[in-house]
C-alpha positions in Angstrom: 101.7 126.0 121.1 104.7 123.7 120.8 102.7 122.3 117.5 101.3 125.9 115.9 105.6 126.6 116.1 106.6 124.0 114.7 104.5 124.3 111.5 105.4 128.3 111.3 103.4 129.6 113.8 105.7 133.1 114.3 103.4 134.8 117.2 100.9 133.7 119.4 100.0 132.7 123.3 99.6 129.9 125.9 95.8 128.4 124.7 94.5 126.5 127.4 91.7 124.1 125.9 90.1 124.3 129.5 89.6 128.0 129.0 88.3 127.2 125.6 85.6 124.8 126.4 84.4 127.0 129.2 84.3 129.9 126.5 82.4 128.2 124.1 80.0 126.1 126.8 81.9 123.0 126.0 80.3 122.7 122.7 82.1 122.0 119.7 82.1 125.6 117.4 81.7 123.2 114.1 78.4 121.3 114.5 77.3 122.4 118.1 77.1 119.7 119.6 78.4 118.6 123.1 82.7 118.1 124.0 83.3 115.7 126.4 86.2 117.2 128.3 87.2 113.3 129.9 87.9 112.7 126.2 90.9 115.0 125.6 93.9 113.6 124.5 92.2 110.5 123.3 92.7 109.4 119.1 88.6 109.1 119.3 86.8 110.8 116.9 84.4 112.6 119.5 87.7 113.6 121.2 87.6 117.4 121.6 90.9 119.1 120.2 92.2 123.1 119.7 91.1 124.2 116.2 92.8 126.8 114.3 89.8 129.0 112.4 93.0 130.5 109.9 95.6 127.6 109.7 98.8 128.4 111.1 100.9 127.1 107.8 98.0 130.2 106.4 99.4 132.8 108.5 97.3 132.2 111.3 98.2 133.5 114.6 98.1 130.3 118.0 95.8 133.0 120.1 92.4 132.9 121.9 90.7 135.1 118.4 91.8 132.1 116.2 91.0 128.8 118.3 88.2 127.2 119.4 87.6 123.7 120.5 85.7 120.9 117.9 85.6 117.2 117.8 88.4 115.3 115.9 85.9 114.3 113.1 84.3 117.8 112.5 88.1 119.1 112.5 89.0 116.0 110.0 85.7 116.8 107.7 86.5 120.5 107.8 90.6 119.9 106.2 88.5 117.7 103.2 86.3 120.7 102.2 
């Protein structure tokens, strides 16, 4: 949350990527493919990482409704689109 605030998050909650992969069956929400949890916090691109689905410098709110969990590289390739 520290992050979302920074950038101009102005509301939001705690996320807790653990509670994210369990919601979404540890898959990533982009391509569907598997998150391997022992990876978080790593710079690799299968690294799972909290993804904003409405940026936060777009008005999006840091809560549960606007995260979900994807790998570095499908949250890299979905900023170039």
């Amino acid at each position: 949350m520290r992050n979302a605030l920074r950038r101009g998050a102005s509301r939001g909650e705690l996320v807790s990527w653990i509670v994210l992969g369990d919601r979404q069956s540890w898959c990533c929400y982009l391509c569907a493919l598997p998150l391997d949890r022992a990876l978080r916090g790593t710079v690799r691109p299968d690294a799972p990482e909290i993804e904003h689905r409405v940026p936060v410098v777009r008005g999006g709110a840091h809560t549960y409704q606007n995260t979900a969990l994807a790998h570095r590289r499908c949250n890299k390739l979905k900023g170039v689109a």
